[in-house]
C-alpha positions in Angstrom: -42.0 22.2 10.8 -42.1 18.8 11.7 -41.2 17.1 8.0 -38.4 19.4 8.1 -37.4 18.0 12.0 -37.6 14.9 10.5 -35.4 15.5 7.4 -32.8 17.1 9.3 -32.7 14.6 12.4 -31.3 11.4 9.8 -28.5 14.8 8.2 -27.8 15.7 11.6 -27.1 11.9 12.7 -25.0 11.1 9.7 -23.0 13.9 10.0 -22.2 13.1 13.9 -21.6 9.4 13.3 -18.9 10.5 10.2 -17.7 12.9 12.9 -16.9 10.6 15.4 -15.9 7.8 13.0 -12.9 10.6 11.6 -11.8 11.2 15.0 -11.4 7.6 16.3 -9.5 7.1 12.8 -7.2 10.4 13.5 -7.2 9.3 17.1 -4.0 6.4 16.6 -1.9 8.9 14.6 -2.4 11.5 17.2 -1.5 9.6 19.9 1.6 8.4 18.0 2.8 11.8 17.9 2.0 12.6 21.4 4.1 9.7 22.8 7.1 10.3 20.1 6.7 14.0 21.7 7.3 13.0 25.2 9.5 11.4 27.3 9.0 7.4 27.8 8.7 8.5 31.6 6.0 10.8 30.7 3.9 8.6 28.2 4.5 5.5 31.6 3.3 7.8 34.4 -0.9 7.6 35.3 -2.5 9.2 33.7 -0.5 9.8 30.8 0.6 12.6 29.3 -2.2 13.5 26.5 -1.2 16.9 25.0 2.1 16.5 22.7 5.4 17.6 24.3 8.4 19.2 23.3 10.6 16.7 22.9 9.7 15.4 18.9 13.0 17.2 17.7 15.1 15.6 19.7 13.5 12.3 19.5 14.3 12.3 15.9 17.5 13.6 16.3 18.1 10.7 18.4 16.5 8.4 15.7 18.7 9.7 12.9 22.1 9.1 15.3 20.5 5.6 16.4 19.8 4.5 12.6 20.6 4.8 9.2 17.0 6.6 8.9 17.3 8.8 5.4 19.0 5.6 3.8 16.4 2.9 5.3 13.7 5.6 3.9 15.0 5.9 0.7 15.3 2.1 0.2 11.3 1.9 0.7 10.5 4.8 -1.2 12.5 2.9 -4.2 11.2 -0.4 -3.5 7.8 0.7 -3.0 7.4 2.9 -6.3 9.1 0.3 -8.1 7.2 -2.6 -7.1 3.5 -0.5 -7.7 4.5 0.7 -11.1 5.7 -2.9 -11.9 2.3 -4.4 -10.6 0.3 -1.4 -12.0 1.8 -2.9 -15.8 1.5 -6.1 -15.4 -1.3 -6.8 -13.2 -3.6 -4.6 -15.8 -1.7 -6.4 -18.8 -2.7 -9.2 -17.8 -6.1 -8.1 -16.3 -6.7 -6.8 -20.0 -5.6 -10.3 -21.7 -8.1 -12.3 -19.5 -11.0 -9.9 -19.7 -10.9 -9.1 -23.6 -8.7 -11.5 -25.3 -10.1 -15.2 -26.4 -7.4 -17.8 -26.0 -7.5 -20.9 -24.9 -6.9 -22.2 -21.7 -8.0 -18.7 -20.3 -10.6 -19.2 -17.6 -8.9 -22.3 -16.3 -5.7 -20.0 -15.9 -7.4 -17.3 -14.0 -9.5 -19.9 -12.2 -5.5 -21.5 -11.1 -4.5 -17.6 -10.7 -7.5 -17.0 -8.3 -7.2 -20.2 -6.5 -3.3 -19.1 -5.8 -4.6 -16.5 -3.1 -5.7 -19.0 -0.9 -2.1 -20.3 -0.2 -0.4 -18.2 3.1 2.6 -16.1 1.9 4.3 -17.5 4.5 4.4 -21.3 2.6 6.5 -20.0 -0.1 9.2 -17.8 2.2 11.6 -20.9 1.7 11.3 -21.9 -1.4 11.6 -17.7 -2.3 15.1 -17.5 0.1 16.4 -20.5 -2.2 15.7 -18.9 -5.6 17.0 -15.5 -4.6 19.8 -17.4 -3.2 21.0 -19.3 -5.8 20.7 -15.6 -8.1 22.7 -14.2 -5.6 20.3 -11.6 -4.6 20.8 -12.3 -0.8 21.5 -8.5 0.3 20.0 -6.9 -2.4 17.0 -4.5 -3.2 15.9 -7.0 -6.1 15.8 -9.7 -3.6 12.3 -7.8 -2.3 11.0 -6.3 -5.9 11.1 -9.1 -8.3 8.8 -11.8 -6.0 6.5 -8.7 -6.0 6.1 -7.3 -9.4 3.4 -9.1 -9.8 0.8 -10.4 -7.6 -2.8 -12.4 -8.4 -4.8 -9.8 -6.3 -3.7 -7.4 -8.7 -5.1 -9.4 -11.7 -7.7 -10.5 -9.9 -8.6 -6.6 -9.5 -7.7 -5.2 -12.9 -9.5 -8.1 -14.8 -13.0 -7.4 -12.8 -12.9 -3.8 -13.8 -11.6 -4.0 -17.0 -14.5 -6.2 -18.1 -17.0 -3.2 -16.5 -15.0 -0.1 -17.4 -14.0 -1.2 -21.5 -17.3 -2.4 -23.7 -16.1 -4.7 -26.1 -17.6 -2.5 -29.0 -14.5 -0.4 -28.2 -11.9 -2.7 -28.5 -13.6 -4.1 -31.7 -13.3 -0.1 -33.0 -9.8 -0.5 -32.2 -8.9 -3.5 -34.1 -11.2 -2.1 -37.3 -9.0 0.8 -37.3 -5.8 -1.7 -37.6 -4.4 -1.4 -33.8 -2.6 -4.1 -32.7 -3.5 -5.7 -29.0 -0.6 -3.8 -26.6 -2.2 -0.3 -28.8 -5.1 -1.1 -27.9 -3.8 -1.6 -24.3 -2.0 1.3 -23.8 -4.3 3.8 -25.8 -7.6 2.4 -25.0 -8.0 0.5 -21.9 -5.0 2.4 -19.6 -7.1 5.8 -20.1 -10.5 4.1 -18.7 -9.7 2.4 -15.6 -7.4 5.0 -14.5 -9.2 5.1 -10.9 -8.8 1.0 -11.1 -5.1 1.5 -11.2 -5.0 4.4 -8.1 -6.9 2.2 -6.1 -4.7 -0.9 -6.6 -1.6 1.3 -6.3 -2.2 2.6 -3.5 -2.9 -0.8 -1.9 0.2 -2.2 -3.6 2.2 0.8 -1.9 1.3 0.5 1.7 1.5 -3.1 1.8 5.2 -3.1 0.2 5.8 -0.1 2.5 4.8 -2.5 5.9 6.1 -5.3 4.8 8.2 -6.5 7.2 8.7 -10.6 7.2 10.3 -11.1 3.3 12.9 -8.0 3.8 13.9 -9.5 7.1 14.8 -12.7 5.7 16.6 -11.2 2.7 17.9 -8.4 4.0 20.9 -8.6 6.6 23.2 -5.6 5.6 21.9 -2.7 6.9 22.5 -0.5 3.9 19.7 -1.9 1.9 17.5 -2.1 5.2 14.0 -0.9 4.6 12.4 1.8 6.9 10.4 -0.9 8.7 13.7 -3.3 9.5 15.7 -0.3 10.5 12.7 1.0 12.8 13.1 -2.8 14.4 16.6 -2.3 15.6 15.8 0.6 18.0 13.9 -1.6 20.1 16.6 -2.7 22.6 17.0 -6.1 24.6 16.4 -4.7 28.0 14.9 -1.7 27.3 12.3 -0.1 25.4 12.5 3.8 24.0 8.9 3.9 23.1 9.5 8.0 22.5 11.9 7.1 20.4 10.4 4.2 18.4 7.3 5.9 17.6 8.9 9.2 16.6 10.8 7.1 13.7 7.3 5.0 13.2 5.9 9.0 13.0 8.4 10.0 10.4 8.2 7.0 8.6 4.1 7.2 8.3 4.2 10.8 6.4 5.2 9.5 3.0 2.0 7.3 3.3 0.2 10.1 3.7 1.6 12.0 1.1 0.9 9.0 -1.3 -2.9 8.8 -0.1 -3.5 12.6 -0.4 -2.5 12.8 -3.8 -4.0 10.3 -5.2 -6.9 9.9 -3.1 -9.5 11.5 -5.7 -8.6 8.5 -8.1 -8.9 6.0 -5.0 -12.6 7.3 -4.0 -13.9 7.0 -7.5 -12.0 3.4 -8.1 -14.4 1.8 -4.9 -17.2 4.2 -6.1 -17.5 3.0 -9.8 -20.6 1.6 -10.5 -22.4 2.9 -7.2 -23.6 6.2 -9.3 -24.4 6.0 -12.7 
């Protein structure tokens, strides 16, 4: 009885740390909808109001008459899908060129590539606003997809687990049997580092989905704002609606969860690869 106390005890333990750990994760989220729920009188009083109230409707209704919410959305669902798919090709074309192709230059390249990621994003925000300027893309939803369509991260990412995921006797097969390089790309190495590709899309898709400083600069009209600059403009100079802020922040958090949910099996087994043989 005791050796089965004792294997229980460390089952018992995990499953109470996971426990708590989930709801201190849900806890945020929760609360969000609890204040969008409530009146800003409500959610200020002590203590606060912790049980949501009936007010989301009109909150939202009140978001949707404040701001342009459905078009604002729509412009971040567009960016954001077109941005991952962009980075999702190139990032793992190029992640498959310097893990299994021999040309020269190529580990001083990815060594420049790598080194890239220690600059601050924030260095290259002027010298960005020029370019797009001078295309004319001031105002426009290229303005925020082109600068990320690629990114070294994504390289970085795809060129690590390409080298683990794709023996090199495979692409040798390949080539014997007369297929040319992009083939042996988009036959051979796409299928085997599918979870690779969930995990860096996903990643690719919240971050373009939060971004918030780039679209700001480059985006003044407010019919190509995204979600996050058109959430900013209900925050009032001498007032704050935090009922009605975080009901739009609430609506505008669900197609991140969407994304997540369905792809999340791929996302587990991209961070898991190589734990279990």
């Amino acid at each position: 009885m005791n050796e089965v106390g004792q294997k229980a005890f460390p089952k018992i333990s995990l499953y109470a740390f996971l426990t708590v750990s989930a709801l201190l994760s849900i806890f945020p989220f929760y609360w969000m909808f609890v204040v969008a729920s409530n009146t800003t009188s409500a959610i200020n009083k002590f203590p606060p109001s912790i049980l949501p109230g009936p007010n989301f409707i009109a909150n939202s209704l009140a978001v949707f008459e404040e701001i342009e919410f459905f078009r604002a959305l729509f412009n971040s669902i567009l960016i954001s899908t077109v941005v991952t798919l962009s980075v999702l090709f190139f990032c793992s074309l190029a992640g498959f060129a310097f893990s299994k192709l021999t040309f020269k230059f190529r580990d001083g390249l990815f060594i420049f590539l790598i080194a890239t990621m220690m600059i601050p994003p924030q260095l290259s925000l002027i010298p960005n606003y020029m370019i797009v300027s001078q295309l004319g893309w001031v105002d426009t939803l290229q303005a925020v997809i082109v600068p990320a369509a690629v990114n070294a991260f994504g390289v970085f990412w795809m060129r690590q687990y390409i080298s683990g995921a794709v023996p090199y006797e495979l692409i040798e097969a390949a080539r014997m049997d007369g297929c040319s390089n992009f083939r042996i790309y988009w036959n051979i190495v796409l299928p085997a580092v599918k979870p690779g590709l969930a995990t860096l899309g996903i990643f690719t898709f919240m971050g373009t989905w939060n971004d918030f400083l780039w679209p700001l600069v480059v985006l003044k009209d407010s019919s190509v704002h995204t979600i996050q600059i058109a959430l900013r403009t209900l925050n009032d100079v001498y007032s704050t609606d935090y009922s009605l802020i975080l009901a739009g922040t609430f609506l505008a958090t669900l197609p991140i969860l969407v994304v997540f949910l369905l792809f999340n099996k791929q996302f587990i087994a991209g961070l898991t690869e190589g734990a279990v043989k």
